[in-house]
N, C-alpha and C positions, 0 to 999 in steps of 0.2 A: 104761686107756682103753677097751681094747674091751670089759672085762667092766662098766663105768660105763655105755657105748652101750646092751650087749644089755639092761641093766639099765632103761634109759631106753625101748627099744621095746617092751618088754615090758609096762611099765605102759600104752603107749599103745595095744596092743592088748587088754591088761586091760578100760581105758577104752571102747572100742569097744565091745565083747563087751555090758560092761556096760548101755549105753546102749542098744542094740539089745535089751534082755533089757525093756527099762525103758518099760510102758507107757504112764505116761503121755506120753515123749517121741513115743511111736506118735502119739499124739492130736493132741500139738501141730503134730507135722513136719503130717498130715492136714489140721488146720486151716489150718494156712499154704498147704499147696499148693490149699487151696478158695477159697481166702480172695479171694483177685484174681479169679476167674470170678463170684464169688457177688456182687462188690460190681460187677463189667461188667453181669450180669444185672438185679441191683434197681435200678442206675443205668440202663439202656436201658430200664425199663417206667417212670421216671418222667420221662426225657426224650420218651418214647415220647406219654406223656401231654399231656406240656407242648407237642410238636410238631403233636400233633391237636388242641389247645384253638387252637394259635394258626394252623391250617388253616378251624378253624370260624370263626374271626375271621374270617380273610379271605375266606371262600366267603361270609359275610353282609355283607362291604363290598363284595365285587365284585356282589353279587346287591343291593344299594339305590344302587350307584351306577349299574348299568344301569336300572332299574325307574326310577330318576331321570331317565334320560338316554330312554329311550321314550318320557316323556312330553311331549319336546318335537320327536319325531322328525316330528309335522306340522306344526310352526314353523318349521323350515331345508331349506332344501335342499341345504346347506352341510355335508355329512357328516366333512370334517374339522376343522372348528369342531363338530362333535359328539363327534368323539372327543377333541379336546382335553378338553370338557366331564365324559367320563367318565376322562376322567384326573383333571382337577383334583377330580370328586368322590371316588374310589376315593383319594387320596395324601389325602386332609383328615379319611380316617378311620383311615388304615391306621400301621403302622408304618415306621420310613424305608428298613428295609432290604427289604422287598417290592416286587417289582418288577413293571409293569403289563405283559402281552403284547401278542399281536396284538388289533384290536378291525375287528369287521367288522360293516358296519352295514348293511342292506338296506331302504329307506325304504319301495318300493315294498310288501311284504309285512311292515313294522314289527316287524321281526327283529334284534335287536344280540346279539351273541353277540363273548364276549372272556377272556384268561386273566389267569391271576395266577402267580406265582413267588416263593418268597422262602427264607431260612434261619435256621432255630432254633440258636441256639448250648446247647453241652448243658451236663451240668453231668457226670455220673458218668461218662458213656461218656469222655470226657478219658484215662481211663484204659486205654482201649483204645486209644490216639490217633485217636475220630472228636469231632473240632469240633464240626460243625452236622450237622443235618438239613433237608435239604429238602423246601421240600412246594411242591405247585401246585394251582388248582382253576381249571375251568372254570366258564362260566356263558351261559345264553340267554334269554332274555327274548322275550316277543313282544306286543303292546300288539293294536289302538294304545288309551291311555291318553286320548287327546285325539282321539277320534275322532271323524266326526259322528254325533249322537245324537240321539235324540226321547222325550223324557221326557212319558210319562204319567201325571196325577200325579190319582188316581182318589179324590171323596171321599165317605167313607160319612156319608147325610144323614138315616140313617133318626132316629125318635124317641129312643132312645136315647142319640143322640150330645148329644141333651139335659139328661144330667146334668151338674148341678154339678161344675164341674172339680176339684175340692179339696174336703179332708173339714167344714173349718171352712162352705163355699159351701153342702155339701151338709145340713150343721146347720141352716144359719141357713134355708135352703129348710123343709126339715122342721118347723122352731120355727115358720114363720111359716103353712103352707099346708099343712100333712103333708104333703109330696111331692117328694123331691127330684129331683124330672123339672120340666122348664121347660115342660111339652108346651104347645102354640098352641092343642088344642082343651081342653074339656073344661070344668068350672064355673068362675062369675067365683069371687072372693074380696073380703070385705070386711074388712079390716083396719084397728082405728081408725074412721075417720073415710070412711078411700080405698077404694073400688070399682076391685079389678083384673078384666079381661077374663078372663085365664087365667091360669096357671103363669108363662107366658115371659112376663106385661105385669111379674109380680110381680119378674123375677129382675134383670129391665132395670132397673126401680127402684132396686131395693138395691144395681146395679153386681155382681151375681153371675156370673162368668167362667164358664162353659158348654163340656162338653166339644169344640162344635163350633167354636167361639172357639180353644180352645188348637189344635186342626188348622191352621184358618188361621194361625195364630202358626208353627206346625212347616212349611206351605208356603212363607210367607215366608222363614223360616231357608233352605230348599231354592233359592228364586229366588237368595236372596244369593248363595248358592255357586256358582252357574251364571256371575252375571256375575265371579267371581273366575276359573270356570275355562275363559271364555272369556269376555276382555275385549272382544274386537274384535265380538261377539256375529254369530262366521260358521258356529258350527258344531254350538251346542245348539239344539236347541228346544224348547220348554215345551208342553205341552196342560193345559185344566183340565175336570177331569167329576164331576159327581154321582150317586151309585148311592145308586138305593131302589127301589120301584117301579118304573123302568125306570132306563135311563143317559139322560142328559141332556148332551152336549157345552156345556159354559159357554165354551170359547177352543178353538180347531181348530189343533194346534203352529205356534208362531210363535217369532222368532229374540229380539220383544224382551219382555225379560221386564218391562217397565212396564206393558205392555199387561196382563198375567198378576196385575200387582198389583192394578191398577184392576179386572178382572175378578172379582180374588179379594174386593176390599170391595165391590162393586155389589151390594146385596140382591136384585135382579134378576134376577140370572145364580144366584140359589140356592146358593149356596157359604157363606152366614154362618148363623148361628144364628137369623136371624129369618126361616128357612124351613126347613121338614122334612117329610118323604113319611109315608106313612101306614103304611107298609110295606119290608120290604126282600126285593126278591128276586134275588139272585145267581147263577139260573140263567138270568133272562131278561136282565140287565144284561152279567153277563160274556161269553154270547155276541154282544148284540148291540158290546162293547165289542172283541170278537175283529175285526167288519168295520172299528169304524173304527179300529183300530191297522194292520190288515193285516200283509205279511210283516216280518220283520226282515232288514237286509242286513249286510254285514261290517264296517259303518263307514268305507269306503275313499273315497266323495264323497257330495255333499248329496243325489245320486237314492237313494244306497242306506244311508243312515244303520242305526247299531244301536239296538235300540228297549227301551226299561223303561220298564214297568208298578210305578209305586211308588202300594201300595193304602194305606188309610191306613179300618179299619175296625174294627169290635167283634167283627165274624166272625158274627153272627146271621141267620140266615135264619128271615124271620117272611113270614107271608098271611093276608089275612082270610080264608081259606076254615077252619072251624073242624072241628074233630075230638072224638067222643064219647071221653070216660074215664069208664067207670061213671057215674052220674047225672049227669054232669056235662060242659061243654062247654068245649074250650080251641083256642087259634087255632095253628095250625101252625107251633111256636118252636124253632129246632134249630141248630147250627153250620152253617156251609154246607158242601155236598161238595166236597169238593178237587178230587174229577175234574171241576167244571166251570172249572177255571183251565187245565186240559191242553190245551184247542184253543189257548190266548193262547200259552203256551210250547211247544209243537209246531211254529208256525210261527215259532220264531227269536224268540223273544222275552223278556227276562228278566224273570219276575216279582220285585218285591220287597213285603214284607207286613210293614205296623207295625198290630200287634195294640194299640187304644185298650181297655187289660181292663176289660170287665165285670163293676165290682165287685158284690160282692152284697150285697142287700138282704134282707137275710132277714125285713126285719119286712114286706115286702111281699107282699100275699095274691099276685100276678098274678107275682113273679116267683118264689115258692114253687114254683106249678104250671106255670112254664115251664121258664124256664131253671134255675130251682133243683131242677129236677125232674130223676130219671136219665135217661143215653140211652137205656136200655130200653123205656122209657115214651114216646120217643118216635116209637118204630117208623122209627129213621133211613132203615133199609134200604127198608124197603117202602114212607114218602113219599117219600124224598127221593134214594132210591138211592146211600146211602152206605154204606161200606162203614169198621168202626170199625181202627184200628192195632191188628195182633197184641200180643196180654198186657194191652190194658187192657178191664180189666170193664165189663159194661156198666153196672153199678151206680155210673157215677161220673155226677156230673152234665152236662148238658148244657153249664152253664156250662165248670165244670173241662175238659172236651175241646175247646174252641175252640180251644187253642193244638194240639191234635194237630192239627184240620182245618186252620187258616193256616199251620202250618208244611209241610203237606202242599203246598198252593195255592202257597207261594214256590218258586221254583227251586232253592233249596237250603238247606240248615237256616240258614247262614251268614244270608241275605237274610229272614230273619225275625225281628221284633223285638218283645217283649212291653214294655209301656208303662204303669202304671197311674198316675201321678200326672202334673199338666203339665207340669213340667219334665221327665220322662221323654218324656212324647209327643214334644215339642218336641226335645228333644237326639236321641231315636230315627230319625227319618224323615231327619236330618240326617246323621246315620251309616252309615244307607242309603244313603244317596244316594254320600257318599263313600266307603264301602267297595265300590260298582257303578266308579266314577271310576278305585279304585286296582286293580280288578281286571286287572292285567296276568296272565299266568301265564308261569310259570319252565318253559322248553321241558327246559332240562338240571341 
């Protein structure tokens, strides 16, 4: 028995010996004892993941359900029927197990500020025994969204805005008159049989739609929206003006925007196509356009409304006063200077700029040596006191830099819009308008 025993431990310290001797088992015991840390690890960077995606979720529903809920913070005075409201909107996007916090809402400074909470169930860390993770985000808003406001709504009337609105308008001009300018002055035409006066008797004939025709279509668009975003009509106001030669007030802000429509189709009041200036100048128009907007206020009552400037132009600054290039004479044609929109936005005011593009015509002699001409050529600095955006050549044309100058001129790159066909114009100045509307800012 006992020499069977010794016989029997003896193998089993054999066996040991052996095994310990025996690298690959090195390896394996190694692996296994990594094994569980390394699968805690790769599973907490993907739960890690999944808990910050679904953080970003909620920091985007808690930040569109308050941005929602500001903009009716001048419709109640009822502030717990508001936070009901950003409840019902926050749970209509959210998941069911996030939980909505405190919500505090301050009317008089149209401040709503409110949290969130919720938990990610995981998937790898299980194995560590952690469940969930939780996450929270805050968020602030501050509007107001629905404030009172006075909308400026500036239209460029120079010649220009005479072109054929579409490429087909502008052929058929061309086929008929060589010119796809509408212009009022200039030789009659006889076509056939019919005697036109000018360009525009021509374009009226054949029903040709007129880049100044599509603006008023894009202001219209703008009125519509005003009476949707304030039905009770107590808290927008409209103005209508024309810039060229000088500004011209066509409507002094009013609440109803009927009056603004009638306004806009009266040929009278110069806003339609069957009236244009002879000239545009933007440094006499935009300042005297500074007096009549005056200051901007915080939007908090009707004495001190917030005020936009939405321009709706080609960006050219033309004069009859003409200027020598070598043998030859040409009329003072250049972008306008940005630095003359800086008194309007210095005093509280937000520019917004829908750039109607100045296509080019390159078969035309007059716009070869204007605006298809460089801005070298056109001695910006020294007529007109501009100053060109660092890195671009001056070798580009005058045309090509009109979006450097209007985008300069708006208040911020965001609130300028470049536009070259009608359905651009028309949907642009509309986007304007509503992107000015949604500009709430996120305090946190």
């Amino acid at each position: 028995m006992k020499s069977a025993l010794s016989y029997s431990l003896a193998r089993v310290f054999r066996a040991l010996r052996n095994f310990g001797g025996n690298r690959n088992g090195n390896v394996a015991m190694v692996v296994a004892f990594c094994l569980v840390p390394m699968l805690v690890a790769v599973g907490a960077s993907f739960d890690y993941i999944r808990s910050y995606n679904a953080r970003q979720r909620m920091q985007s529903d808690l930040d569109a359900a308050l941005i929602a809920a500001v903009k009716q913070i001048n419709n109640t005075a009822d502030t717990e029927a508001l936070k009901r409201k950003v409840a019902d909107w926050f749970h209509a996007q959210v998941e069911s197990n996030y939980t909505l916090g405190a919500i505090n809402i301050d009317t008089s400074n149209h401040n709503i500020t409110a949290t969130a909470s919720g938990t990610v169930p995981t998937t790898f860390m299980k194995i560590a025994n952690i469940d969930t993770v939780d996450v929270s985000v805050s968020s602030a808003v501050k509007g107001p969204a629905t404030a009172y406001l006075n909308v400026y709504i500036v239209i460029d009337t120079s010649p220009s805005m005479l072109l054929a609105a579409t490429t087909a308008g502008q052929a058929a001009m061309y086929s008929g008159i060589k010119c796809q300018f509408a212009c009022h002055t200039g030789d009659s035409h006889t076509i056939g049989k019919k005697t036109y006066a000018n360009n525009y008797d021509y374009s009226t004939d054949k029903k040709i739609k007129l880049r100044a025709d599509v603006a008023g279509d894009a202001v219209r668009d703008v009125l519509d929206m005003v009476d949707q975003s304030d039905k009770s009509h107590e808290r927008i106001k409209v103005g209508l003006y024309s810039l060229g030669d000088t500004l011209t007030e066509a409507l002094s802000p009013t609440l109803s925007t009927d009056t603004a429509r009638n306004r806009l189709a009266d040929q009278s009041y110069g806003l339609t196509s069957a009236t244009s200036t002879a000239a545009t100048y933007f440094d006499v128009s935009l300042a005297t356009l500074k007096k009549k907007v005056g200051a901007g206020g915080d939007g908090t009552s009707a004495a001190s409304p917030l005020k936009l400037v939405l321009l709706l132009t080609d960006g050219v600054q033309s004069q009859r006063e003409w200027v020598t290039n070598g043998s030859n004479y040409w009329p003072k044609v250049a972008p306008l200077n940005p630095a003359w929109c800086a008194p309007l936005k210095n005093q509280s005011n937000t520019m917004a700029v829908l750039y109607t593009e100045y296509l080019p015509i390159t078969t035309d002699w007059g716009y070869n040596a204007t605006v298809g001409a460089t801005m070298a050529s056109a001695n910006w600095k020294s007529t007109w006191g501009g100053t060109m955006d660092s890195g671009v050549s001056t070798s580009i044309t005058r045309r090509d830099y009109i979006p450097y100058a209007l985008a300069g001129c708006a208040s911020s790159k965001s609130l300028f819009i470049s536009a070259a066909s009608s359905t651009e114009i028309t949907s642009g100045l509309s986007a304007l308008f509503n992107q000015y509307l949604s500009s709430v800012r996120l305090t946190q």
